[in-house]
C-alpha positions in Angstrom: 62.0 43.5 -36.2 62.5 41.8 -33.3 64.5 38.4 -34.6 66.6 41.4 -35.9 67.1 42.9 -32.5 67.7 39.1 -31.7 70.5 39.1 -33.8 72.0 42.1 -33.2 72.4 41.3 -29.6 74.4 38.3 -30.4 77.1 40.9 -32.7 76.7 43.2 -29.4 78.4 40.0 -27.3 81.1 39.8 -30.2 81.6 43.1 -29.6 80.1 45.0 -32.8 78.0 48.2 -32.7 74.7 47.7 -34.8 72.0 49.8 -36.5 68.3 48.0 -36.5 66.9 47.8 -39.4 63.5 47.0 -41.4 61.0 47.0 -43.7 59.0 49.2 -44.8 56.0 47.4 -44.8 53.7 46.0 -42.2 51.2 43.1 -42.1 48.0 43.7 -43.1 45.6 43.1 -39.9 48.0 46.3 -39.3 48.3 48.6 -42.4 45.7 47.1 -44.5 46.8 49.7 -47.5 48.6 46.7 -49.7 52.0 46.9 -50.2 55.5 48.4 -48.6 55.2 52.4 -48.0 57.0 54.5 -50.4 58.7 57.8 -49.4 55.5 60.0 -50.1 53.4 57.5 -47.6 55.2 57.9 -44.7 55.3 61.1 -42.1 58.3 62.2 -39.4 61.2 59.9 -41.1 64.3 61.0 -42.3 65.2 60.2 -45.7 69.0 58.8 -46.7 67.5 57.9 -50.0 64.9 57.2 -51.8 64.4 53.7 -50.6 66.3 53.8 -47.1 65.1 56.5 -44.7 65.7 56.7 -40.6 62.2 55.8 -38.3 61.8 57.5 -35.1 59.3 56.8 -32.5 57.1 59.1 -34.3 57.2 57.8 -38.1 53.8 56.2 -39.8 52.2 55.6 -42.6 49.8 58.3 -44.4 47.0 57.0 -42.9 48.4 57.2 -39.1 50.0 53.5 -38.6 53.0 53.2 -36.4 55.6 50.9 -38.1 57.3 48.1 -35.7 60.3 49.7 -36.5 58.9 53.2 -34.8 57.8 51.2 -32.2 61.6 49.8 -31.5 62.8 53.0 -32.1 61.2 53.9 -28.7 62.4 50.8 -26.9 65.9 51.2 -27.5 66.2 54.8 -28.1 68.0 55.2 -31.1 66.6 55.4 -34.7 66.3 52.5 -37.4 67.1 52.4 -40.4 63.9 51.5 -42.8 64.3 50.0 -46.5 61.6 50.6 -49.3 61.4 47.5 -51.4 59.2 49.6 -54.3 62.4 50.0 -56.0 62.6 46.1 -56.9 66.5 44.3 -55.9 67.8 47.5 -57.9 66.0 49.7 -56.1 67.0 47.4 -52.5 70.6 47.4 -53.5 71.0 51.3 -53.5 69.0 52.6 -50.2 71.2 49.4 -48.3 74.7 51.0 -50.4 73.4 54.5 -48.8 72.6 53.4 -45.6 76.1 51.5 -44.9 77.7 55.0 -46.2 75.8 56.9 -43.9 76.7 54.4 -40.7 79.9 53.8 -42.4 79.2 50.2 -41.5 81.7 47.8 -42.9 79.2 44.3 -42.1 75.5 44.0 -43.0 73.6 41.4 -41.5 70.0 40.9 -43.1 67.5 38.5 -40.7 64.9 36.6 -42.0 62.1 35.3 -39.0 60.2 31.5 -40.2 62.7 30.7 -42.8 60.6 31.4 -46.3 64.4 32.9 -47.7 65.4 29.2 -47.8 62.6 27.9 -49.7 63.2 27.0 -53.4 59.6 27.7 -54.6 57.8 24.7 -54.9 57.0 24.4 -51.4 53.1 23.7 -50.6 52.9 25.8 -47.7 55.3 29.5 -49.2 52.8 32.5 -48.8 55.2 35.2 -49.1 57.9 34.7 -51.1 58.3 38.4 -52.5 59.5 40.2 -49.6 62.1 37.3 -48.6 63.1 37.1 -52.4 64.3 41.0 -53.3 66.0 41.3 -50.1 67.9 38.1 -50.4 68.8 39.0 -54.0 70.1 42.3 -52.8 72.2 40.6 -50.5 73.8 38.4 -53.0 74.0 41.7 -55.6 75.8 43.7 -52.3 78.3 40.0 -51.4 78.9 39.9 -54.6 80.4 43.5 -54.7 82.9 42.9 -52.2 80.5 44.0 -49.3 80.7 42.2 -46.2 77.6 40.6 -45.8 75.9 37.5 -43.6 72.5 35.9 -44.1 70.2 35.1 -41.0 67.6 32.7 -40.1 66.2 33.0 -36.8 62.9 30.7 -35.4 62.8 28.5 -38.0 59.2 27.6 -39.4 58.0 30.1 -36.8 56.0 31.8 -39.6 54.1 28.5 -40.2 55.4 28.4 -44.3 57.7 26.3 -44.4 57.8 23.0 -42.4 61.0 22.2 -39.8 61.9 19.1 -42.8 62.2 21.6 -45.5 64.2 24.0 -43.8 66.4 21.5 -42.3 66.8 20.3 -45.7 67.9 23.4 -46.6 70.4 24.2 -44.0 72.1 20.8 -45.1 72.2 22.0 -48.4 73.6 25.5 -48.1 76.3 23.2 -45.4 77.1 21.1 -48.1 78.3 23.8 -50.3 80.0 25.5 -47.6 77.8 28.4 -47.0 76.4 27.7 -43.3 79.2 29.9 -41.5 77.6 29.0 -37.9 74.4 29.3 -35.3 73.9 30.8 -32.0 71.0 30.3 -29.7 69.0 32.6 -27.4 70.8 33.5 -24.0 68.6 33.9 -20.6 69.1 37.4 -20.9 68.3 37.9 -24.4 64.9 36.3 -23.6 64.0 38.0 -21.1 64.5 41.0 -22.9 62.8 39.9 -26.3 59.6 38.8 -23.2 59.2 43.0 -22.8 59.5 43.7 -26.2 56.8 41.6 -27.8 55.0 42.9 -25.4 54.7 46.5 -27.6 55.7 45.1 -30.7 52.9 43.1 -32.1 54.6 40.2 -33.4 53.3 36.4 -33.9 56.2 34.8 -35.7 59.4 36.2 -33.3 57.4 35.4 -30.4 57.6 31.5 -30.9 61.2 31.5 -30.0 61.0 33.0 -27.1 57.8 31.0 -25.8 59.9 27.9 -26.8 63.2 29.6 -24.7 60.3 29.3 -21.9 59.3 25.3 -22.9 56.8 25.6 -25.2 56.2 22.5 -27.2 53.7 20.7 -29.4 51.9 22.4 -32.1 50.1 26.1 -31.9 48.4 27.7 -34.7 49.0 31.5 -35.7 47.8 33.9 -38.3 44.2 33.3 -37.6 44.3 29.3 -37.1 45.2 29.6 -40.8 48.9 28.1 -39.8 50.2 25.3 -37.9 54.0 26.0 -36.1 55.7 23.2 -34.8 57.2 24.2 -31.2 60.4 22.7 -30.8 63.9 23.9 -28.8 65.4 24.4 -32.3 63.8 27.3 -33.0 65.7 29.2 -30.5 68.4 29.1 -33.0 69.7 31.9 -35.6 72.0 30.5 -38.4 74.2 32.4 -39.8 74.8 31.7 -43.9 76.5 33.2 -46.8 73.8 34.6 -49.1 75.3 34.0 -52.3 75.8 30.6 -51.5 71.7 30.4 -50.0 70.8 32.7 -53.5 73.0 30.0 -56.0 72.2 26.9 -54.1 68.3 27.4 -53.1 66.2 30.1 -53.9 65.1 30.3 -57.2 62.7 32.3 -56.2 65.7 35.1 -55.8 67.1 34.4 -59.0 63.8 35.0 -60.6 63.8 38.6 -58.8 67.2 39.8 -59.6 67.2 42.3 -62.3 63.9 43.4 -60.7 63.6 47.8 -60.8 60.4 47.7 -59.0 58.4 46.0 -56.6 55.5 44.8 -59.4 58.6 43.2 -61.8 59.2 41.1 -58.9 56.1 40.2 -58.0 55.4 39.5 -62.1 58.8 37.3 -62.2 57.0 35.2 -59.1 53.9 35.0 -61.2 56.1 33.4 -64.0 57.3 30.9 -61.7 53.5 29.8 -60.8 54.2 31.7 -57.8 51.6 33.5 -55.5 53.4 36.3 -53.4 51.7 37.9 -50.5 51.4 41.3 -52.2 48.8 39.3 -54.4 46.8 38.5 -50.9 47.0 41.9 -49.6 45.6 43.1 -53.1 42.5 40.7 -52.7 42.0 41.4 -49.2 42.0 45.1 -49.6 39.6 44.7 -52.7 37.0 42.2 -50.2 36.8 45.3 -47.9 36.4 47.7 -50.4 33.2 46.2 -51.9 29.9 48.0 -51.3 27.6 46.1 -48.6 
């Protein structure tokens, strides 16, 4: 949510008028219920379909948990747009289709924080390739439509997945077959803005960015010491790609995901690939708490 609001400031200085937008599904040590929110989980969000409905400042989860994007919704005083990723790439395609009718938004720019989208799916260190998989599909299905469409990678490695070598490896890649369409790196202002928002949206990954806008550099681990980010200048950086080009070119994780109707076919086409996903870890966390004693 917030590399997205990173982003979008950067369209702002182009001179664009943006919608936020997000998932519908929050980490764990936050909703620990596994899995995105589906339209009869949620409370106080309006629905544009069945997988894209508008977040205000008031919309959580069944069980009372704020989403980030409700959160952001208060910072900036406008409502954002939330997909439900239940519905598989099919399911992704559609509430995105409905949601740039109902802005009657003519570019769609989907942001991906740490870099995972990039990976190919044999990387040592991908924990969550389902989320990153079905959205980057649907953005290939929606390019290759004829909608306007760019793909975004902002803080590389910040999520600890994928190392700084892989993802640069993938950026020359996706260059090679002319898909990187440019880069743009974190203003003064845009940092100092993105300091006050972390501030009430809990975030580890978007946060490395800006510490690094501020001189952070070495090594710092996040999501319980259970990852190691490297700190580097570069992160500060958002590339801008086409995603058919980063869908045909890299992931094959994607391609695994397309025809996907549902959130479980996905995570099954991963499982085919040898892949674990991190629905599969929220799954065995939730079951750890749930056990008597």
């Amino acid at each position: 949510m917030v590399g997205a609001l990173a982003a979008a400031r950067f369209l702002e200085f182009c001179g664009l008028e943006f919608w936020l937008g997000g998932l519908s599904w929050e980490r764990s040590v936050f909703d620990p219920v596994p899995g995105p929110r589906s339209l009869n989980q949620v409370e106080e969000v309006r629905p544009l379909h069945p997988y894209a409905w508008l977040a205000n400042p008031n919309s959580r989860t069944f069980t009372g948990v704020p989403f980030a994007e409700s959160k952001m919704a208060g910072i900036i005083g406008r409502d954002i747009l939330l997909i439900d990723i239940n519905g598989g790439v099919q399911g992704a395609v559609e509430g995105l289709e409905a949601a740039l009718k109902e802005f009657q938004t003519d570019l769609l720019v989907g942001v991906d924080v740490g870099g995972d989208s990039l990976a190919q799916g044999d990387e040592p260190g991908l924990r969550s390739p389902l989320a990153d998989s079905v959205m980057l599909a649907a953005y290939a299905e929606l390019e290759e439509r004829g909608q306007r469409v760019l793909w975004a990678v902002f803080g590389y490695g910040s999520d600890g997945e994928l190392t700084t070598e892989e993802i640069e490896a993938a950026l020359q890649k996706v260059a090679k077959a002319r898909g990187l369409l440019g880069a743009w790196g974190l203003t003064n202002k845009v940092v100092s803005e993105l300091e006050q928002v972390v501030q009430k949206v809990p975030t580890e990954a978007s946060a490395i960015p800006v510490e690094c806008a501020r001189g952070a550099w070495g090594e710092k681990r996040i999501r319980q010491d259970k990852r190691r980010v490297e700190l580097t200048p570069l992160t500060t950086l958002t590339f801008f790609m086409s995603p058919t080009v980063v869908f045909h070119t890299l992931s094959r994780p994607a391609q695994a995901v397309r025809s996907s109707a549902s959130l479980e076919e996905a995570n099954q086409a991963l499982h085919a690939m040898g892949l674990k996903t991190e629905l599969d870890l929220e799954r065995e966390r939730y079951k750890e708490k749930e056990k008597p004693g």
